[in-house]
N, C-alpha and C positions, 0 to 999 in steps of 0.2 A: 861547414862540414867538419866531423869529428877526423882525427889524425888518420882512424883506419878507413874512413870512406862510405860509413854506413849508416850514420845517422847528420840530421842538422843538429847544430847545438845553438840558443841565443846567447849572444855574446852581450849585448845591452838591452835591460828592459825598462819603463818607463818606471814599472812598480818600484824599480830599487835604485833607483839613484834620486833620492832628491835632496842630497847639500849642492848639488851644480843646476841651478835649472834652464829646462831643458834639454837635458848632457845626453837623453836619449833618441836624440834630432841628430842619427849622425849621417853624414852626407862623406863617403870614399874613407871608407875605416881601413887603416895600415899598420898591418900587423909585421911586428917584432919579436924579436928572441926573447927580451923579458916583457916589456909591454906593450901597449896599442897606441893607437893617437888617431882621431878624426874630425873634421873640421861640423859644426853645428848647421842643418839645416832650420836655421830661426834668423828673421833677418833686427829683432827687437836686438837682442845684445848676443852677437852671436863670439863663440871662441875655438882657435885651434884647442881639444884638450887632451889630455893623457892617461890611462889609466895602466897599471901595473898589471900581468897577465895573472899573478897571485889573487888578483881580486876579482876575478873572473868568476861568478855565482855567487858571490858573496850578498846577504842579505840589503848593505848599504856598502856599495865600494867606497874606495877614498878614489878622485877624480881630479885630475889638476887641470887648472888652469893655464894652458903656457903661452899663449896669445891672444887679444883681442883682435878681432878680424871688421872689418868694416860693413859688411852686411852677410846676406846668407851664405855659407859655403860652399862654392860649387867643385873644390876642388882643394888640395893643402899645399903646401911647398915648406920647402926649408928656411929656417926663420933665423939661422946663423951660419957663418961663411965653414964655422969648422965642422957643419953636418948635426949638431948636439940640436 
């Protein structure tokens, strides 16, 4: 949902992410001040990842990588004791 309430907007589409693949399998997307992060519904190599909110409709985002997860994602959690 956009800020004012009155439209949807896509936040990830399959067409424009493809240096992470799969990265648009996302499963409990959590949104932050600068960027996002959501864990991969793919259970072949799945990963927590991140994307910067600047990249948001951009033609090919930049998409990180910041954990590897053990199989599909049903859910994320915090992957260091100081929140980062």
């Amino acid at each position: 949902m956009n800020a004012s309430g009155t439209d949807l907007e896509p936040v990830l589409r399959k067409d424009s992410l493809s240096a992470v693949l799969f990265a648009a399998t996302a499963a409990g997307i959590m949104f932050f001040p600068n960027y996002i992060a959501w864990g991969q519904d793919q259970a072949a190599a799945a990963y927590l990842l991140r994307m910067n909110r600047n990249q948001l409709g951009a033609a090919n985002p930049a998409v990180a990588k910041i954990m590897h997860v053990q199989s599909c994602a049903w859910y994320t959690w915090r992957t260091r004791s100081d929140g980062t």
